[in-house]
N, C-alpha and C positions, 0 to 999 in steps of 0.2 A: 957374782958372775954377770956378764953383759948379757945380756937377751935382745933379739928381734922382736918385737912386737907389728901386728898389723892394727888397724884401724879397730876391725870388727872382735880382737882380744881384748880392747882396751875400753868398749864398748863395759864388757864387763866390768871390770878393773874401778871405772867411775863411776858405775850403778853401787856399788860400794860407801865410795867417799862423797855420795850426794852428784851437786852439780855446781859448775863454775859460774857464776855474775859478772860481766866484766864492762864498765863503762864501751861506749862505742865512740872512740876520742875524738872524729870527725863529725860527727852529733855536737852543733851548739858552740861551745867554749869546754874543751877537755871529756865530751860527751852529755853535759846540760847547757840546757836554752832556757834564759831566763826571759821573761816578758813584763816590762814594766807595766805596772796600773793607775790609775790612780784610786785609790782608797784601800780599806781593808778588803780584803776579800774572803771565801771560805769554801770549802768544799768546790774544789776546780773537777769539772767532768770533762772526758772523754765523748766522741763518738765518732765512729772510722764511719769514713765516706766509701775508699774505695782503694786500692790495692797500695796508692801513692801516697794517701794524704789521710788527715782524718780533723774532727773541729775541739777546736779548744773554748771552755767558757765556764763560768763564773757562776753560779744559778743565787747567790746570796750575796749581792755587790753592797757594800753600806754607801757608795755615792752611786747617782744618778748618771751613771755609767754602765750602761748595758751594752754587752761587745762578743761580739763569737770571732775566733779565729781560727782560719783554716792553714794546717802548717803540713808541710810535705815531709816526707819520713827522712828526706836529710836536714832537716832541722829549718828549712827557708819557709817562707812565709808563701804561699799559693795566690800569684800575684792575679791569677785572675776572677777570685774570688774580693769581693766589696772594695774597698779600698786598702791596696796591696797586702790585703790577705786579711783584713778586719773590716767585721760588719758590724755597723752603728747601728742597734734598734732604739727603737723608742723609748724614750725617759719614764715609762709606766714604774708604780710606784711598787709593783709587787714583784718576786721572785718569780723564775721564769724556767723552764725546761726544754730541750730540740731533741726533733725526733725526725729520722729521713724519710723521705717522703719521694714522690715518682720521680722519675728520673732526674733522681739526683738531688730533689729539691727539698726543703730540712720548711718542716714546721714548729715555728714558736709559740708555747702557749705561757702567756703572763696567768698569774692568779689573780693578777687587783688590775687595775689601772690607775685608777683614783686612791689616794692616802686611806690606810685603814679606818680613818677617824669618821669618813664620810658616812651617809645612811643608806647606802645602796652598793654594792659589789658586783664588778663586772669585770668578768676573765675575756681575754685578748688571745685569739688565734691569728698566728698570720703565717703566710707561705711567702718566701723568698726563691727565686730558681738557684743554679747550681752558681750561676755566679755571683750570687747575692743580691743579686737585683727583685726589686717587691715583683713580686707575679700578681699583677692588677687584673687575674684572670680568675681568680680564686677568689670566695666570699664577694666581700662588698668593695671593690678599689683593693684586694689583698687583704684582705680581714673579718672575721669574723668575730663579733660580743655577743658573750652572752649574761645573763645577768644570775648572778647566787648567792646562798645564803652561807654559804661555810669556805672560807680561805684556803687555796692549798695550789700548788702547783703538782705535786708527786702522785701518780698514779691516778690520773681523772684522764686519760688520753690512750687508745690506744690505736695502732694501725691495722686494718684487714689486710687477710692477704689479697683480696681483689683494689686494693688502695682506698677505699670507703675507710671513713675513722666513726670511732665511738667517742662520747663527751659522756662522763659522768659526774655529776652534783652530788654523788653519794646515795641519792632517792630515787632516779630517774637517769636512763640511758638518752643520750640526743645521736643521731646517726645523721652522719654527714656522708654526700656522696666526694667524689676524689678531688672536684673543682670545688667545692666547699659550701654548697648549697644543698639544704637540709634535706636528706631522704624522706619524701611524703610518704612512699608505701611501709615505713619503717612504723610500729606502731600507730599514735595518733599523731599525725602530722609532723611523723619524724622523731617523736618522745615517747618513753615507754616508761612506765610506772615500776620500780623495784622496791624490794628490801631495803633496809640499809644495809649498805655497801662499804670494805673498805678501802682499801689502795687497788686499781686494776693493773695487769697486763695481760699479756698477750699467753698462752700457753704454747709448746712445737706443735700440738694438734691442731692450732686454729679457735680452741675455746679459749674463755677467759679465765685468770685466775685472781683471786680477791684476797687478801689480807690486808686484818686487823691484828690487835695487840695478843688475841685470844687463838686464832685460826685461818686454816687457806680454806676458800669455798671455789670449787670451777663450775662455771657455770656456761651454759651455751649463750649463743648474742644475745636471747631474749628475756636471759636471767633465770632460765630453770636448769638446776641443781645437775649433773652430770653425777649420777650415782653409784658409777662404777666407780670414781674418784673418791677415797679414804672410805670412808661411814656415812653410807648417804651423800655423797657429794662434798663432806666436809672432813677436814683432818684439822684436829685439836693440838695447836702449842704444848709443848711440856712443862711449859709456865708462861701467864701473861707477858712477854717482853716486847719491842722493839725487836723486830727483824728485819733485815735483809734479806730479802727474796731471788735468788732467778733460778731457769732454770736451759736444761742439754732437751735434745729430741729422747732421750731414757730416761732421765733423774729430775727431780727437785734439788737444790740446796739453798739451805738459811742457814745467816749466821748471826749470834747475840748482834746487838749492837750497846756499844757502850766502853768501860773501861777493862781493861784486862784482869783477872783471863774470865775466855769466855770460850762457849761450847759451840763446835759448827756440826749440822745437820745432815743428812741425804736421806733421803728419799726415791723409792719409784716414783716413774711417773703417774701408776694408779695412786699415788698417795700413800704406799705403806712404805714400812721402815726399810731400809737396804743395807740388809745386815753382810752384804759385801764390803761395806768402808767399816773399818775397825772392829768388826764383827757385832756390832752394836748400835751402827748406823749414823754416829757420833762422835768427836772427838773432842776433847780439849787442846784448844789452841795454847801453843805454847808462849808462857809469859817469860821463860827463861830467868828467871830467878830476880822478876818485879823489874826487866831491863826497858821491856816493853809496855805502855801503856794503852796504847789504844790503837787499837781493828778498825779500818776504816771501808773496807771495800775488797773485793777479789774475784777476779776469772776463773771458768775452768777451759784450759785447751790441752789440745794434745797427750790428754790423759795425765793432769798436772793439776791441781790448785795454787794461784802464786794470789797473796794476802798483802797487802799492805796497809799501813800504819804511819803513827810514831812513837818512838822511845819517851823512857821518861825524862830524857835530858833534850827533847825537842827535834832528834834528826829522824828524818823518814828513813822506812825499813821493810824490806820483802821479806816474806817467810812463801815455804813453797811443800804442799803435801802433796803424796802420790793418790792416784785412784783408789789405794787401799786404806788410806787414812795413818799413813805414815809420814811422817816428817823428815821431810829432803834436805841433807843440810847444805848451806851456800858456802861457798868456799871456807871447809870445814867446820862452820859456826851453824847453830842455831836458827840464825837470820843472819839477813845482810842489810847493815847498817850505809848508807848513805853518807859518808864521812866531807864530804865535798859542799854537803845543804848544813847549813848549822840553824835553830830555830825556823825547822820547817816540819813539815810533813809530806805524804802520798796519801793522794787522796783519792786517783784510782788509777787501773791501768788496761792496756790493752796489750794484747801478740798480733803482731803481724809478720809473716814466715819467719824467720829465726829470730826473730828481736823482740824485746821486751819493753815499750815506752812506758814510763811510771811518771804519774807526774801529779801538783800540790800547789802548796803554797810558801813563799818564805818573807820573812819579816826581815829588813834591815835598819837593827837598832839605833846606829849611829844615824841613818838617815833620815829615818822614819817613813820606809819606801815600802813597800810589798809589791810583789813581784808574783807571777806565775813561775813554776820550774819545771822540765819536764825532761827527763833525762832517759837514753836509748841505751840498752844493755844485750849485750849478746849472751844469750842463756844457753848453755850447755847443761842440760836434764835430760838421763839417753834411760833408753828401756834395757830391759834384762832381756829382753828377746833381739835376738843376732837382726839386723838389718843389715840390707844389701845398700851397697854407697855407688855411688858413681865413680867420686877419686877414692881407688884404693889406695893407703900408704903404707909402710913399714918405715921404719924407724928404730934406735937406739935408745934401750931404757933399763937400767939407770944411765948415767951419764955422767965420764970423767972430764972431760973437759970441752967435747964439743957435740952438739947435735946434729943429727944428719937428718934429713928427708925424704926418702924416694917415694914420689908418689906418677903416678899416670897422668896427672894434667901438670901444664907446668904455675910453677909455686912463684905468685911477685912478691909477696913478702914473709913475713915471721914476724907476731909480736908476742912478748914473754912477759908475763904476769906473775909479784907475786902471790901471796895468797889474799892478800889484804884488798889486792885490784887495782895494784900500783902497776904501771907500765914500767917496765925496766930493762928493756931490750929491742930493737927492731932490728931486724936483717932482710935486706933488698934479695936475698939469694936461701937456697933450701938446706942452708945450713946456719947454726948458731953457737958459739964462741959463750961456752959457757965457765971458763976456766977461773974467771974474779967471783964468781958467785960462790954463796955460802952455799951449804948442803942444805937440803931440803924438797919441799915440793912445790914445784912450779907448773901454770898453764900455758901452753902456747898455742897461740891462735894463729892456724895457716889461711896466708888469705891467697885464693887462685886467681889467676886471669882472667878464668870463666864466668869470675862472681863467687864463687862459692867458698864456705869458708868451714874450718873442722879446728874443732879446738882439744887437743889432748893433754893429757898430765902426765907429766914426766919428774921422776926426781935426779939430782944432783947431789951424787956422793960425794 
């Protein structure tokens, strides 16, 4: 029998069947942007700037090609950032990481400068402003060296919230004020004597937080032990591994790092277990029967985990858990494979208001090219609790032969998806001509005049 449905019925309806993934085909070429490189490249980072844009880059280049790029969320390049949207840094010989910094302005810190083989090691800070231009106002001409004894770009930098940054060697805190010149009242002339230390960041609190292979330590800026945090200020791995650390203003979350399958964590943020995610405060990520191999990275937003990876046949893949430690399926699979990347991966990703950018690496065998990829999906993942919408619609579900739309703002287009994320339909108007289609379940995504856009599932008797 035909039904009416409203928007906020069908709310339920899809908390059911998971949520939808759908390239965003005005993103890129078909909804990915690839960016030519030169050399191999590996683990491509993310970091959002700001509502519009956000920077793409490289931190493990094998040529002496060191390059940030800043790309706006419809896929074009931020021409007034370096040279039409790419910053040249220095040919330093070590792995490098960017961090934002005052207004607007992103701090590079190199771990080497000079080739490993030399007999002295000296890490490289520099400040760029927001258009990439060196801020010769900061450190020394734009730069800051300092000299060490252990290699590492990850987790030796963090930002205060009064914009003061920390430098750690692992042994010793260095405190920098926001123009880049050393805090004398900081310790002894700006350096303080610690523990060994492992990887830093930043905690929601304002303290810091330290992992090794073994444990998270928080510690205040001056390195003493925050004890209301786990046991003493410290909370013990449930085995030495490799982790992935971040964390919410409520939670911790780590995940294995390594090959599939592997176990993901939560945490309060006192450091005990939260046994609200799968009652046990852990989950095994799903390897889907050995299809996926390897966890590369993942966010938490809007009460969502979205994971990505790659398969064992080389294409990048999202998998997506709820707050509760359940597994959300993507257009009714498991995960959602990236069918469009072959011989690539995701290596991480960000949400910005309804969109998902996931973005990697891909090989072109025949060329022997490597490329950057980064590809825009519009996610539909809805709650079980009724939300109030702006455009309300109603609408026909199932459907014999055509779909109708009445909704409150007016509708420019219709696009129809099938479950795979294939486009196979547009209508200029708030109806859709479904009569040649097989039976089945379809997405369609209403796009308004306003901007706004609602994607619902409908089947086709």
């Amino acid at each position: 029998m035909k039904q009416i449905f409203t928007l906020i019925t069908l709310l339920l309806i899809l908390t059911l069947n998971g949520q939808s993934i759908i390239l965003e085909s005005n993103f890129g070429t078909n909804g990915i942007k690839k960016i030519l490189v030169d050399g191999e490249i590996d683990e491509l980072e993310f970091l959002d700037m700001d509502t519009n844009s956000f920077l793409v880059y490289s931190k493990t280049y094998a040529q002496d090609s060191n390059v940030v790029y800043k790309i706006n969320t419809d896929g074009t390049f931020d021409s007034t950032f370096g040279a039409n949207g790419k910053l040249n840094l220095p040919d330093y010989a070590g792995e490098f990481n960017v961090y934002k910094h005052i207004d607007n302005s992103i701090l590079i810190i190199f771990n080497n400068i000079l080739p490993f083989s030399t007999p002295n090691n000296e890490i490289a800070i520099i400040r760029y402003k927001s258009n990439g231009s060196l801020d010769t106002s900061f450190g020394t001409n734009g730069e800051i060296r300092i000299e060490i004894e252990t290699i590492g770009s990850d987790g030796r930098l963090v930002i205060l919230n009064d914009n003061t940054f920390l430098f750690s060697n692992y042994q010793q805190f260095h405190k920098y004020l926001a123009n880049g010149t050393i805090d004398s009242s900081y310790g002894i002339n700006g350096i303080l004597n610690v523990n060994n230390i492992g990887h830093m960041q930043m905690s929601n609190d304002g303290n810091l937080l330290f992992k090794n292979y073994s444990k998270i330590e928080k510690m205040d800026h001056t390195g003493n032990l925050i004890n209301t945090f786990g046991t003493n200020g410290t909370y013990l791995f449930p085995e030495n591994n490799d982790f992935l650390l971040k964390s919410s203003p409520s939670n911790l979350f780590f995940m294995e790092e390594g090959d599939a399958p592997l176990k993901f964590y939560v945490l309060n943020s006192n450091g005990t277990v939260n046994t609200n995610f799968n009652g046990v405060g852990n989950v095994d990520l799903t390897f889907y029967n050995g299809n996926l191999e390897y966890y590369e990275n993942f966010i938490f937003d809007s009460g969502f985990f979205y994971f990505v990876g790659s398969t064992t046949d080389e294409q990048p893949f999202i998998v997506c858990y709820d707050a509760g430690g359940n597994l959300v399926p993507s257009n009714n699979l498991d995960y959602y494979k990236e069918n469009l990347i072959t011989n690539g991966s995701f290596t991480s990703i960000i949400k910005k208001g309804d969109y998902l950018y996931a973005g990697g690496d891909y090989y072109d065998e025949i060329n022997n090219e490597w490329s950057f990829v980064i590809a825009k999906y519009t996610s539909a993942t809805l709650s079980l609790n009724p939300v109030m919408l702006q455009n309300k619609i109603t609408y026909n579900n199932p459907i014999a032969a055509e779909l109708k739309i009445n909704a409150e703002s007016k509708i420019d287009s219709i696009e129809v998806f099938n479950l795979a994320g294939q486009k196979v339909q547009v209508s200029n108007s708030d109806t859709v001509n479904f009569s040649l289609f097989e039976k089945g379940v379809y997405l369609a995504k209403i796009n308004f005049e306003d901007g706004e856009t609602k994607t619902i599932k409908v089947l086709k008797n």
